[in-house]
MIPA-492591 format. One line per 4 residues: number of its first residue (from 1); for each residue x, y, z of C-alpha. Coordinates in steps of 0.1 Angstrom, whole numbers, plus 2048, in hexadecimal, padded with zeros to 3 digits. Each point is the difference from the previous one (the first is absolute). Example, Ala and Ser with C-alpha at 12.3 -4.5 7.8 and 13.67 -1.06 7.14 Angstrom:
<nodes>
1) 87B 7D3 84E ~ 80E 822 7F9
</nodes>
This chain:
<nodes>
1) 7E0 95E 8DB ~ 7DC 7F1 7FB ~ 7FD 7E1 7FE ~ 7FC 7EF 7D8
5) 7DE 7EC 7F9 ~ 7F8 7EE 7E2 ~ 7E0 7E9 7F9 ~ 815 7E2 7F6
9) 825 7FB 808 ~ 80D 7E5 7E8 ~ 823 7F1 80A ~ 813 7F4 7E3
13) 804 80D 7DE ~ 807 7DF 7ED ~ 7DE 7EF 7E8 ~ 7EA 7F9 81B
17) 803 825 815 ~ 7FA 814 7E4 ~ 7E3 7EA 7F6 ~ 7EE 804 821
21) 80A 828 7FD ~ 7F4 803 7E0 ~ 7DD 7EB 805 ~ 7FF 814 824
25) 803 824 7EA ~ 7E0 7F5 7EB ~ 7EC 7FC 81E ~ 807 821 808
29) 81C 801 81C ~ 81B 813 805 ~ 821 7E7 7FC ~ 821 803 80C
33) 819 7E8 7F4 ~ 822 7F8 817 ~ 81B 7EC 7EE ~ 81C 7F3 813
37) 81A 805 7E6 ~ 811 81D 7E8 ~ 7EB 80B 7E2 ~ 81F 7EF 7EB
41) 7F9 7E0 811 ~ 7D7 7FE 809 ~ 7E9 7E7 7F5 ~ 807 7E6 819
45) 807 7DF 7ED ~ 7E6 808 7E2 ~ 81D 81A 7F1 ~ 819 7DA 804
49) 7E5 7EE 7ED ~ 7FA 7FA 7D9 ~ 7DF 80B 802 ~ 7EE 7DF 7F9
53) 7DC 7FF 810 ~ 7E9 7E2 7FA ~ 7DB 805 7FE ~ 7E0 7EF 7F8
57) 7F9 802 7D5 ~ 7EA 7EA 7EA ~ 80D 80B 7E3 ~ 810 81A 7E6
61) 7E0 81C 805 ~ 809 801 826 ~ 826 804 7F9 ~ 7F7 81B 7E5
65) 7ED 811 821 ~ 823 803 80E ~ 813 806 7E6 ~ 7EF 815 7E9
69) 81B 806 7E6 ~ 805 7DD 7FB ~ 804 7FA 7D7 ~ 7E9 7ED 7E9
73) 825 7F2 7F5 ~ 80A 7F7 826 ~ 7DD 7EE 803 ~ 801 7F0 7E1
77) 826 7F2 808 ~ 7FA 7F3 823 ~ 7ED 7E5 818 ~ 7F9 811 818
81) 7EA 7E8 80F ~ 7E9 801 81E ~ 805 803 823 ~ 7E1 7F8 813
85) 7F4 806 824 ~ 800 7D8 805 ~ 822 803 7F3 ~ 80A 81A 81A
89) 7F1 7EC 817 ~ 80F 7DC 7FB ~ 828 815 7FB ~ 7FA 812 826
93) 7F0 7DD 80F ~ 81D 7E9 7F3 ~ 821 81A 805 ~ 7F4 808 823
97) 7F6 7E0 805 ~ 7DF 805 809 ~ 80A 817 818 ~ 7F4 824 7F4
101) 7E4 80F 815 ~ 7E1 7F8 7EA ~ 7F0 822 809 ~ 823 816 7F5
105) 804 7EB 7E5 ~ 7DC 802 7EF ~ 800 823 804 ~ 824 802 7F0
109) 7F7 7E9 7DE ~ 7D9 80D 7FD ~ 80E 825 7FF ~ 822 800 7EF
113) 7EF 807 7DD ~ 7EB 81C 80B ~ 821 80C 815 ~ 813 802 7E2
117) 7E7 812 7EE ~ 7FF 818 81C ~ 824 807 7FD ~ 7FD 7FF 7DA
121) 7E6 81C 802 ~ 816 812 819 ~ 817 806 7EA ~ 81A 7E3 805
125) 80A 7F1 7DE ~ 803 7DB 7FB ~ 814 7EB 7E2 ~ 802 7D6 7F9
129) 822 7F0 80F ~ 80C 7F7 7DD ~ 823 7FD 80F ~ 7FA 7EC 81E
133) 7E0 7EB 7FA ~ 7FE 7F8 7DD ~ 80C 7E8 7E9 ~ 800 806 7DA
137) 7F3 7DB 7F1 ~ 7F9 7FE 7DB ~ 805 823 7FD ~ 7E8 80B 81A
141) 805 809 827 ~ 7ED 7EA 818 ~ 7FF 808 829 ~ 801 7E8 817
145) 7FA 7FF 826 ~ 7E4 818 806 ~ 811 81F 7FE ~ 7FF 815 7E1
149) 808 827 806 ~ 817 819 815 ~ 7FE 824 809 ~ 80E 814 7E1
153) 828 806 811 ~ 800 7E4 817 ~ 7F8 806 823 ~ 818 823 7FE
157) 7E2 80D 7E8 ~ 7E2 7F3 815 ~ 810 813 81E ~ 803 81D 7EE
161) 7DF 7FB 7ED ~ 7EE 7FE 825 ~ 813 81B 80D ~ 7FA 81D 7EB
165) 7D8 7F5 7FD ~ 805 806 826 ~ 80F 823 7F7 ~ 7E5 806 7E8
169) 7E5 7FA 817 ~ 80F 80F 81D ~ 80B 7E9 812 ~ 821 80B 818
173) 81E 7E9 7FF ~ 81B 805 818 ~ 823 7EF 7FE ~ 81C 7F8 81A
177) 7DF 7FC 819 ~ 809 7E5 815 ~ 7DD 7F7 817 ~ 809 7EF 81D
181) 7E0 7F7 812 ~ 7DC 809 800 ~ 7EB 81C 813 ~ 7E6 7E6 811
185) 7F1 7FC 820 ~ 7E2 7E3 80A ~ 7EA 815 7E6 ~ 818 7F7 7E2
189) 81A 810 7ED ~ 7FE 826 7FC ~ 821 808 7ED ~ 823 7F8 800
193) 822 808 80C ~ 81A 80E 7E7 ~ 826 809 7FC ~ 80C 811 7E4
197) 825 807 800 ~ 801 80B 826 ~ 7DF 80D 802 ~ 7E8 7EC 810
201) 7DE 809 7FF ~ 7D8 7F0 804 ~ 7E8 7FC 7E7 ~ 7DB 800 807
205) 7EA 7ED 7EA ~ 7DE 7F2 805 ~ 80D 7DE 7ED ~ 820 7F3 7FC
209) 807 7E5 7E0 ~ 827 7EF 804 ~ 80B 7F1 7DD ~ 826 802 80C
213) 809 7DB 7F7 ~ 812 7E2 80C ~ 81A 800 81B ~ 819 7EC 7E6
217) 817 820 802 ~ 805 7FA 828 ~ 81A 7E3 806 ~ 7F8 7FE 820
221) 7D8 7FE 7FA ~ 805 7E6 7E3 ~ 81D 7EA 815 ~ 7E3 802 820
225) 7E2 7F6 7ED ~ 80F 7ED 7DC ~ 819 7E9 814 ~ 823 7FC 802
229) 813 809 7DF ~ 7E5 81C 7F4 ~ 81D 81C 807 ~ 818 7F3 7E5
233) 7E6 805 7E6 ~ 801 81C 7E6 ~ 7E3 818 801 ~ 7F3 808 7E0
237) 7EC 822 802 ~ 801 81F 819 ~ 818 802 81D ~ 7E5 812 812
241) 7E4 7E3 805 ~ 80C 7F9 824 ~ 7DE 7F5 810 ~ 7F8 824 810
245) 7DD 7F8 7F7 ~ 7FD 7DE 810 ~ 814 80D 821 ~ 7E9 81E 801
249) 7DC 7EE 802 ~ 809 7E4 811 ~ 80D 819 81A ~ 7DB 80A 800
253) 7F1 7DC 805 ~ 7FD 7F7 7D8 ~ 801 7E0 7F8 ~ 817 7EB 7E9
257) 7F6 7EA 7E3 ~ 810 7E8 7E5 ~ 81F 7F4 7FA ~ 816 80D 818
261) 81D 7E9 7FA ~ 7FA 805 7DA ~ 808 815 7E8 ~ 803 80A 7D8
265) 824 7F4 7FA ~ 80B 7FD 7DE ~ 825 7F9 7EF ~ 817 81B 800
269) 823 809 7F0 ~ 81C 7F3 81C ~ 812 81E 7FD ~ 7E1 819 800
273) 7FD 81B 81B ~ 7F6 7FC 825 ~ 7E1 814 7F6 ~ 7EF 804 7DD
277) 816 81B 7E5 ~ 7E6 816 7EE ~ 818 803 7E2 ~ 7FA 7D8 800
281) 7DF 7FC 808 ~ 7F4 7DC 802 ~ 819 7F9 7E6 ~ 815 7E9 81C
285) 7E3 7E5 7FE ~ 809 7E3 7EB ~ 7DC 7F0 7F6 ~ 807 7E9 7E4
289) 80A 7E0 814 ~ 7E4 7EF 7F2 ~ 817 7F9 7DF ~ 81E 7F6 810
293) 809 7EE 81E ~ 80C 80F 820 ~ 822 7F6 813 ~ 808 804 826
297) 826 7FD 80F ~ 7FD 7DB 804 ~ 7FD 7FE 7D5 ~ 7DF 7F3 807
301) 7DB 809 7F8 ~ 7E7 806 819 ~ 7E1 80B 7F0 ~ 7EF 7FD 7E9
305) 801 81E 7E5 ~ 7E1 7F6 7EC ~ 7E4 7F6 81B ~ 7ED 81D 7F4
309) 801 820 7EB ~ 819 81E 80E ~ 7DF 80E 80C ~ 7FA 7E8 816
313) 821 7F9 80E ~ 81A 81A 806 ~ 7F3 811 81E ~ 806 7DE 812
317) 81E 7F9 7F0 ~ 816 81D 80E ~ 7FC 7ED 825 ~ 80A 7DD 7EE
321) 821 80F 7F9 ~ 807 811 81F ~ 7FD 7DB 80D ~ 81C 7F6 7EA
325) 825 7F7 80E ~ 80C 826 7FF ~ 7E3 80E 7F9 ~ 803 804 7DB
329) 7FB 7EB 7E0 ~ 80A 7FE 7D9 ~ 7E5 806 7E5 ~ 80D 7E8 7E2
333) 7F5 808 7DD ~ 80D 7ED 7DD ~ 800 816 7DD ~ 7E0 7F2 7FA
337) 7E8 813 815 ~ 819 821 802 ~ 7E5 80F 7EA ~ 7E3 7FF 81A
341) 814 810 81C ~ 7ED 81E 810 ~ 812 823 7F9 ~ 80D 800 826
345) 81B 7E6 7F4 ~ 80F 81B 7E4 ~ 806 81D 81C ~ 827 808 805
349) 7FE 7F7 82A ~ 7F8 7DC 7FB ~ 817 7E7 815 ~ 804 7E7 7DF
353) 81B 7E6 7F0 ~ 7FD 7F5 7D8 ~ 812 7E2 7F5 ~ 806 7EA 7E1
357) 7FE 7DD 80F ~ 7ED 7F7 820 ~ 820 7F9 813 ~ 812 820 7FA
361) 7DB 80C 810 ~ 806 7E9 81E ~ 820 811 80A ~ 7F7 821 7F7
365) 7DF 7FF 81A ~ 80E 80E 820 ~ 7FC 7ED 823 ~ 7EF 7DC 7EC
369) 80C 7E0 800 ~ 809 7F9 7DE ~ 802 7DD 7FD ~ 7E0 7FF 811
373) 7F2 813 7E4 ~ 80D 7F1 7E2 ~ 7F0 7E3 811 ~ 7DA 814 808
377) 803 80D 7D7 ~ 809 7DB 7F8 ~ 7E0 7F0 813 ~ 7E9 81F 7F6
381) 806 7FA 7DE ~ 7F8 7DA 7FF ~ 7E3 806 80D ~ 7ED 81A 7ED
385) 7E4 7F2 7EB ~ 806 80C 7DF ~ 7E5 7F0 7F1 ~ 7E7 81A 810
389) 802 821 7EB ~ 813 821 812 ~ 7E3 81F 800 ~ 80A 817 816
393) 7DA 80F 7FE ~ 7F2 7E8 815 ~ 806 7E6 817 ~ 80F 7E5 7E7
397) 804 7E3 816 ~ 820 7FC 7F0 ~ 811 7F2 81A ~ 81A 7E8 813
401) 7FE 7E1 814 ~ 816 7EF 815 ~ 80E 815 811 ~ 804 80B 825
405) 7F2 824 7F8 ~ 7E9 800 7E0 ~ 7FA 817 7EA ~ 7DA 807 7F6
409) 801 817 7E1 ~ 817 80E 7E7 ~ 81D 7E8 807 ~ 817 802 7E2
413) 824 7F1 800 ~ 81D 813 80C ~ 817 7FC 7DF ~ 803 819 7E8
417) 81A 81C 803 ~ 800 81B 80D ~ 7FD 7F9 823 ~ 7F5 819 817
421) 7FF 803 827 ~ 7EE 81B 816 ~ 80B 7FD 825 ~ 7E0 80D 815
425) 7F2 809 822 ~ 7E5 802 817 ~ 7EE 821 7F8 ~ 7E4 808 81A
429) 7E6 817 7EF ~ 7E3 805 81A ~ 7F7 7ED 826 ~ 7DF 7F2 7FF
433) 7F6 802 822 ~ 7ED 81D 808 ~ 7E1 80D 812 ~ 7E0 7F7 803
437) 7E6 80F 7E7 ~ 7DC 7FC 7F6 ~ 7EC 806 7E2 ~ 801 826 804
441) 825 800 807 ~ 7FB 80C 826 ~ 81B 7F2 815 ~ 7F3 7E6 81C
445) 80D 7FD 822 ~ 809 7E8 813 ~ 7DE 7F6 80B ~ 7F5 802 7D7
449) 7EC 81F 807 ~ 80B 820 7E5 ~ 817 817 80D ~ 7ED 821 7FC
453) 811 81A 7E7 ~ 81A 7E5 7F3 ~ 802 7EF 7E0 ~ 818 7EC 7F0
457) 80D 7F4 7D6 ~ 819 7F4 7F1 ~ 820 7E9 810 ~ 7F9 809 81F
461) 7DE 7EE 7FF ~ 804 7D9 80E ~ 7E6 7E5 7F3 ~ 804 804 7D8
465) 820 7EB 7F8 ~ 810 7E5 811 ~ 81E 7EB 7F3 ~ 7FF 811 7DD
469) 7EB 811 7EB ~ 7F4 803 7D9 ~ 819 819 7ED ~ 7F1 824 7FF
473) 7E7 7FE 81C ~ 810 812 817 ~ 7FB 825 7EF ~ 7DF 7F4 7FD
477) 7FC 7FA 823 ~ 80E 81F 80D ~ 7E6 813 7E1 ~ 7E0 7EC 80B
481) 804 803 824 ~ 812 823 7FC ~ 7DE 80D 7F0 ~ 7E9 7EE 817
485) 812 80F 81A ~ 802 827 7F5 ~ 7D7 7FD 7FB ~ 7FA 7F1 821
489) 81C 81A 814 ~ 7EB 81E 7F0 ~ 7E1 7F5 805 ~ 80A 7FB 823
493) 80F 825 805 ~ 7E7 80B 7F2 ~ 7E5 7F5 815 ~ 817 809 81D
497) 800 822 7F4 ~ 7DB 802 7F9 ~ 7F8 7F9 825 ~ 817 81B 811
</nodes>
C-alpha cells in the first residue's frame, strides 16, 4: 500500500485542532484530522464544556460583530458592559499569579476579539450566557466577571459547528485514530504513527500540529506529576485526554512548560462518573458557592466562598476540596438565595439533602460532624455584616469578621428554610503543564530551538495558566493558538513543498 501524505496532520479534534485545521485549509494545505475517540464521543473536552469563551470587547458594537442577530429588545434590556484588553490583562496577571508567560499571554488577550470574529465569520454562531452570567436587577440583566457569550449549544454545538466547516471545506477527519508517536528524525517531524482498530499505519506530513489535550485522563500521569491524591479525583471531560501528546514530543527532545503540578480543578457532584457523562455534560459542577457557605467532614469551613467572583475562583477551588478530610465537602444554601442557583443544581443526578430546620440538615449531611456544624452555622451567622447591602452583581463587600475563615462577599445568614445541601468533589477539567511554545506555536526543544515541522495549541501547551485561570479562557486559548498554529504549519508545508 503507498504510503498516506498530507500537508498538515492535526492531532486532536476538540476546539483547538479543528481551529489550526481549519486556519491551515485557508492557507491552502491539504489537512488531515486524527481524533482519538468515536465520532459519538469526539471533541476532546470542548464537547464536556458549556461553551463559554471570554474575549477582548469595548462595547455592544463589538458584541453585535459576534452576534449578529442580537435584538434591539436584548440590547435595550441588558448591561452588557465592557471587557477591556487592560481588563484581560489584570484577570490573567492576578489568577496566575503573575505567572503567565507574558509573550503567550499578549498574544492570547490582543487577538481573542479578532479570533472570535474569525470563528463568527466561519460560520460558528455565538449567543449571551443569560442563564449562567447574568443577573436580572431592576428588571434588566447585568454580566459580571468578564465573560459575556457562549457558542450557540454549548460546547456539543461548537464541536459540531467546527466540524462540519471542516467537512465543508474539505478537510478529512478521521475517528478511532489513535497516534502514537511522531515520524521525526534530527531534521524534525515528518508525520506520525497511527493505530486504528488493529491497523497500524504511518502518516507523512510536512507539519505536524498536536491539540490532543491534558494528561488529566491518565492516573498514573496526573498521580506522577500533580502529587499524591490526584488519582482519587473525578475527571470532568473526555476519557481519552491521556497525555499521548506530551509523551510523544518529549520523546523527541520537546521541552515542558507551566504548571506541571497544576491543573483546572473545579467542584464536582460526589457521586458523578469516573470520567465526564455526555448525557450530563458539565451539569455535575456546582458553581454557586459564592452564596452559600461550604462545609467539609469536620462541620467546619475552610474557605472562603466569596474572595472573588465564580470566575475567578472555581478552577482553584476543585484542588481545595480534594484537600479536605475525605476528599469531599457540603455546599450550604438557606431559602433565601435558592433563586440564584445556576441551572446545574435543578438536574435529576445531583447528590443533595432539603430540610426544614438547620438541624434536621445537620443529620441529614452524610460523613459531617454535626454538632460541629450547628456550631460553624452558629458563628457564620454572627458574624455577617448585615449592615452592607447583598448584590450579587458585584463584589458587595458584604461581609464577616471574626472569624477564623472569613468570608469576603455575598455572606448572608444561614436561617431561612429550606435548607439545602450539595455534597461535592474534586473534578479535574484540564493539566496545565504542557510543552514549550513560541509566538508561532512551534514546539521548542530542549535547548529552546523550534522543533522543525511541529506545532502545538490548546491544553497540551505549558506556559499560559498556572494555579487557576479566568472562567472561559481556555476555548479561547486552544482558538487563538489553534489558528496561529494552522497558518504557521501550512505555511511551513508549503514552503517545503515549493523547494522539492
Amino acid at each position: 500500500m503507498p504510503q498516506e501524505k498530507f500537508d498538515v496532520v492535526v492531532v486532536g479534534g476538540g476546539n483547538a485542532a479543528l481551529c489550526a485545521a481549519i486556519a491551515a485549509e485557508e492557507r491552502g494545505a491539504r489537512v488531515l484530522v486524527l481524533e482519538r475517540a468515536p465520532r459519538e464521543e469526539s471533541g476532546g473536552n470542548s464537547r464536556f464544556t458549556a461553551g463559554a469563551i471570554r474575549f477582548v470587547y469595548n462595547g455592544v458594537e463589538d458584541l453585535k460583530e459576534i452576534m449578529p442577530d442580537l435584538t434591539e429588545a436584548e440590547i435595550a434590556n441588558t448591561d452588557f458592559g465592557t471587557y477591556t484588553e487592560d481588563q484581560f490583562f489584570d484577570d490573567m496577571f492576578r489568577v496566575t499569579q503573575y505567572r503567565t508567560d507574558p509573550t503567550l499571554c499578549e498574544i492570547l488577550v490582543r487577538r481573542s476579539f479578532e479570533t472570535v470574529k474569525w470563528m463568527r465569520d466561519k460560520g460558528v454562531r455565538f449567543a449571551p450566557i443569560y442563564g449562567r452570567q447574568a443577573f436580572k436587577v431592576d428588571g434588566k440583566f447585568k454580566f459580571w466577571g468578564g465573560l459575556t457569550v457562549e457558542a450557540v449549544g454549548g460546547g456539543p454545538g461548537l464541536v459540531d459547528a467546527l466540524t462540519e466547516i471542516c467537512r465543508k471545506r474539505g478537510v478529512e477527519v478521521r475517528y478511532s485514530a489513535r497516534v502514537t508517536g511522531l515520524l521525526a528524525d534530527e531534521k524534525g517531524v515528518h508525520g506520525v504513527h497511527v493505530k486504528s482498530g488493529e491497523r497500524v499505519y504511518d502518516i507523512r506530513a510536512e507539519a505536524v500540529v498536536l491539540a490532543c489535550g491534558g494528561f488529566q485522563a491518565n492516573t498514573e500521569m496526573r498521580t506522577r506529576y500533580m502529587g499524591p491524591g490526584w488519582e482519587l479525583a473525578k475527571v470532568r471531560g473526555t476519557r481519552f485526554n491521556t497525555g499521548d501528546g506530551h509523551l510523544m514530543a518529549l520523546a523527541i527532545g520537546a521541552s515542558s512548560c507551566g504548571n506541571w503540578s497544576g491543573g483546572h480543578a473545579v467542584q464536582w457532584d460526589r457521586n458523578a462518573p469516573e470520567f465526564g457523562d455526555l448525557s450530563v455534560g458539565d451539569q455535575f459542577q456546582k458553581h454557586s458557592y459564592p452564596f452559600g457557605i461550604m462545609i467539609n467532614a469536620n462541620g467546619e469551613r475552610f474557605v472562603d466562598e466569596g474572595a472573588d467572583f465564580r470566575n475567578y475562583t472555581y478552577a482553584k477551588y476543585g484542588r481545595v476540596v480534594l484537600e479536605q478530610p475525605e476528599n469531599f465537602a457540603w455546599q450550604i444554601f438557606d431559602g433565601k438565595v435558592e433563586h440564584l442557583l445556576r441551572d446545574e443544581y435543578r438536574i435529576k443526578r445531583v447528590t443533595k439533602v432539603v430540610a426544614g430546620t438547620i438541624e434536621e440538615l445537620a443529620h441529614k449531611l452524610e460523613g459531617v460532624n454535626a454538632e460541629r456544624f450547628l456550631s460553624t452555622v452558629r458563628e457564620f451567622n454572627a458574624a455577617v455584616q448585615q449592615d452592607i447591602p447583598f448584590n450579587p452583581n458585584i463584589k458587595d463587600g458584604r461581609c464577616t469578621k471574626g472569624l477564623k475563615v472569613n468570608k469576603s462577599n455575598w455572606a448572608n445568614t444561614i436561617d431561612t428554610p429550606p435548607f439545602h445541601g450539595y455534597q461535592v468533589t474534586c473534578g479535574l477539567t484540564f493539566t496545565f503543564g504542557g510543552l514549550r511554545i513560541n509566538e508561532n506555536a512551534q514546539v521548542l526543544d530542549v535547548d529552546l530551538v523550534p522543533i522543525k515541522g511541529l506545532y502545538a495549541a490548546g491544553e497540551i501547551v505549558g506556559g499560559v495558566f498556572y494555579f487557576n485561570y479566568p472562567g472561559g479562557s481556555g476555548l479561547i486559548n486552544g482558538a487563538v493558538f489553534g489558528r496561529i498554529a494552522g497558518y504557521a504549519a501550512a505555511d511551513e508545508s508549503g514552503k517545503a513543498l515549493a523547494a522539492q
